[in-house]
N, C-alpha and C positions, 0 to 999 in steps of 0.2 A: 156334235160333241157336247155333252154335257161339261159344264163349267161350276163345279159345288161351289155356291155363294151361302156359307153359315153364317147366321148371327155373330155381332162381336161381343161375345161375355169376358172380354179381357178386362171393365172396370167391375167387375161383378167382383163382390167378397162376400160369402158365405161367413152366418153367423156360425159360431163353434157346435151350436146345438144344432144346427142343419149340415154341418160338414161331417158331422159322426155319420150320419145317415149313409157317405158315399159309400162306404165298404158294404155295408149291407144292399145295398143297390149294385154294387160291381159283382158281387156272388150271385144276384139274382139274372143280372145282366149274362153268364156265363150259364149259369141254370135254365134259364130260356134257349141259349143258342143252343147249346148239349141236350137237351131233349128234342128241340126240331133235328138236329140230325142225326138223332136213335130215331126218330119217328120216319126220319127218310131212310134209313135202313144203315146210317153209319155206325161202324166200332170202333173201340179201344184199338191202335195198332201203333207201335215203336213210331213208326213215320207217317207221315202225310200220304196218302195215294187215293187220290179221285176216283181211277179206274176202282180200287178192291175199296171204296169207301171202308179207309180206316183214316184216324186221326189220335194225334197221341195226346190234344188237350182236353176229350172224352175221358176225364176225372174229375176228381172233387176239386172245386174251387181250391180247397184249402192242398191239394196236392200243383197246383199247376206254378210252373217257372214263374219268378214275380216278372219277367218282360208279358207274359202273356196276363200277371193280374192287372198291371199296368195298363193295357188294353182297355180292360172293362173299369177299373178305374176311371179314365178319361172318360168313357161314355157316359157314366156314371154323375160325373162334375160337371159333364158339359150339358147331361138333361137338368140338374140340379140349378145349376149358373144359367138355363135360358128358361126355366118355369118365373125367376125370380125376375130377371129382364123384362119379360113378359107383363111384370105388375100383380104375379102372384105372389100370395104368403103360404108357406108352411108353417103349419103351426100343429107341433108336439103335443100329446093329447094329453 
């Protein structure tokens, strides 16, 4: 059984000019998943169904429930808060 052991970025603060970045990163993050599962053959469908691959979060970023932007949000923060842990900088061009 695998046991996820993540980085702890809980003393991680993101400067305000790195934190704008998240939203833009959590659209991209949902833009990735939504094209690999149009390329595996999923659609647009009201409900979830594996067997008829449909999914109803097969929309625009800007249309999905914010529990689901929330989602990529988080992935978004916590790629962001473990590049920096890391001993990376971002730096805005």
């Amino acid at each position: 059984m695998h046991i996820p052991e993540p980085v702890d970025t809980s003393d991680v603060i993101l400067p305000d000019d790195i934190a704008r970045l998240n939203e833009w990163l959590a659209e991209n993050v949902h833009n990735i998943w939504a094209a690999g599962r149009l390329a595996d053959g999923w659609t647009y469908g009201g409900e979830r169904n594996d067997e008829a691959k449909t999914h109803p979060c097969l929309v625009p970023y800007s249309e999905l429930p914010e529990s689901e932007k929330e989602y990529d949000r988080n992935t978004a923060l916590e790629t962001l808060k473990l590049i920096i842990k890391l001993g990376y900088k971002i730096i805005p061009d």
